[in-house]
N, C-alpha and C positions, 0 to 999 in steps of 0.2 A: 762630687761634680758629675754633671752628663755625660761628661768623656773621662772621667778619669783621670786629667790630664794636671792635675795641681799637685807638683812634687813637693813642695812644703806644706807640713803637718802642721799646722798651726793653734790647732788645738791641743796636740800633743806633744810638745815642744817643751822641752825641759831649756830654752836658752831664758835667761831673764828680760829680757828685754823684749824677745817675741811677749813673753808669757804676759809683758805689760799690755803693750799693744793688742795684742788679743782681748785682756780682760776689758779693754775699754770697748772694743770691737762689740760685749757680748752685754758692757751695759747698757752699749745704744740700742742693741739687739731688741733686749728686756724692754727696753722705755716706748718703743714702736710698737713692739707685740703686745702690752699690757692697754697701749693706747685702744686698740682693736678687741681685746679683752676677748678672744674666739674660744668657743667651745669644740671646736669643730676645725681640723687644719690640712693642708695639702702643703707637703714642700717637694718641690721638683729641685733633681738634683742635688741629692739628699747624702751622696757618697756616705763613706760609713755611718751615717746616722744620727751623729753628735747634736745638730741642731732639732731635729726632730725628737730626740727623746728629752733635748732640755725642756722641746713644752710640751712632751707628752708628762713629764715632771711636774706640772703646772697645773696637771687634769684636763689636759686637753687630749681628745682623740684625734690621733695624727695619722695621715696615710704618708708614706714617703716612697719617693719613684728615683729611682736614676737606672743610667741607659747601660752601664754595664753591671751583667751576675753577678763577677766576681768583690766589687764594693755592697752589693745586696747582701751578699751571704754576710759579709762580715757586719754589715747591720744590722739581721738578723741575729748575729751569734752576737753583737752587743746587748741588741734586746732582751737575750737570754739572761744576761752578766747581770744589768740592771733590774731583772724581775718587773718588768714594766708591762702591762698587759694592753693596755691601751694605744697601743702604735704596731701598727703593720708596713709591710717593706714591701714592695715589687718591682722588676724592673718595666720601664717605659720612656720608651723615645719623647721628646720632649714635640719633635715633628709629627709626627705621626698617631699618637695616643686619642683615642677620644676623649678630650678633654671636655667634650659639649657633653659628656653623658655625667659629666662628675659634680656636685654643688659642696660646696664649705664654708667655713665663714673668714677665711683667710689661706691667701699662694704665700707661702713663702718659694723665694728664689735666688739665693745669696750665695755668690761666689762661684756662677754658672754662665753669665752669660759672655762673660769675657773667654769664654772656651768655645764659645760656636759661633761658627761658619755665618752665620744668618742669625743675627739677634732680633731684628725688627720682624721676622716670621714668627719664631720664639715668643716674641711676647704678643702676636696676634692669636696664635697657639694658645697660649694662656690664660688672654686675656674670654675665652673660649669658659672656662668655667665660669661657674653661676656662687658667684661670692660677691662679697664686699670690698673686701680690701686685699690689698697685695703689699706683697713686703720686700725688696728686689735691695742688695747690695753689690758694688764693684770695687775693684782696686784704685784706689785718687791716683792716676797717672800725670805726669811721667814720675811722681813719684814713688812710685811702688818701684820702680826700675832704679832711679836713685839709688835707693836704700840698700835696693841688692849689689849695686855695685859700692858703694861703701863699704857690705859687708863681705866683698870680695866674693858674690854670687852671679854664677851664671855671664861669666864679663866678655866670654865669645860672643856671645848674642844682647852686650849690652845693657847685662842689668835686666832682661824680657826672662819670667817665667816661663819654663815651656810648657806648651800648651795655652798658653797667651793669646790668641789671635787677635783681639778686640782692646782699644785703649781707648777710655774718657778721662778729660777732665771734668771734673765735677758738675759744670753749666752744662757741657756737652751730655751727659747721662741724664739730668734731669731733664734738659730740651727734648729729649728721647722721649723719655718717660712723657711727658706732657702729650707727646703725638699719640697718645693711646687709654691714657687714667689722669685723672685729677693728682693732682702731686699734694696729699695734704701738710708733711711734715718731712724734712729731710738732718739726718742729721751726719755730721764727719767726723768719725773717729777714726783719727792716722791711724796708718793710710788709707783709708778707707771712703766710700761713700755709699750709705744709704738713707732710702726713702721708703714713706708709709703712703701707699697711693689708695686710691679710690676709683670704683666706677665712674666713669665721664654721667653725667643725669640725660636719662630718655638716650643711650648710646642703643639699647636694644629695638627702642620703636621705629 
């Protein structure tokens, strides 16, 4: 994540039941990304790295940014684990970066925006590099809050991830999304929501 701020390991989760919900997480993942078919990829907010080296897995050359060192280095030292030569790690504010100077053929953005302060800047930010398509997932609230009080998580604060600041429901995220890219295919795998967007046509003229 941009801030670091996602205390469940979801990819590293030995619980069963995460481990389902995740794997379905990563075939909707696969079914957007493959729809896009990039040779070429950026993921902002990249935290340790997991998604970015699954497509640099793919033969995809992946740049990956997130805003704290300390999850860079450990994406670097996964890079190493995996022998993957094709993906590089740096860190970059999602605000601030020049993102107008970078071109790819796919943002990946998943499991970052519900962590910052100003999402709608964020994805103006973004929407700044010179690609095609974007790829943006969030948590399906209030069910993600649900679940964690169910599993008896986080119940001072109601079931809310810390580091949480942002909640959609699923209409609500894509409404969003629409105010900036074409929305071409959205799909929800509990709990989750994501979309395969596109540049809006003539957005640059």
């Amino acid at each position: 994540m941009m801030d670091g701020g996602n205390i469940f390991d979801k990819y590293g989760t030995k619980n069963p039941v995460a481990r389902f919900l995740t794997s379905r997480f990563l075939r909707s993942f696969d079914c957007l990304y493959g729809i896009a078919a990039p040779a070429d990829a950026i993921e902002i907010g990249c935290g340790e790295g997991f998604l970015s080296l699954r497509m640099a897995e793919k033969n995809t050359r992946v740049r990956g940014f997130d805003i704290s060192d300390e999850v860079i280095e450990i994406a670097a030292s996964n890079k190493v684990k995996s022998g993957l030569q094709n993906v590089e790690f740096a860190q970059g504010d999602i605000y601030s970066i020049e993102w107008g100077s970078l071109s790819t053929e796919i943002v990946v953005c998943c499991e970052v925006l519900e962590h910052l302060p100003d999402p709608e800047s964020a994805i103006e930010a973004i929407n700044r590099i010179k690609t095609e398509h974007f790829l943006f997932s969030v948590p399906n609230e209030p069910v993600w809050r649900i679940l964690n009080v169910l599993r008896g998580a986080y119940l001072s604060q109601l079931g809310n991830t810390p580091g949480h600041i942002q909640h959609w429901r699923p209409v609500q995220f894509i409404s969003m999304l629409q105010n900036h890219f074409k929305v071409k295919e959205v799909r929800k795998p509990f709990p989750w929501t994501m979309a395969l967007c596109s540049r809006i046509p003539d957005r640059d003229k």
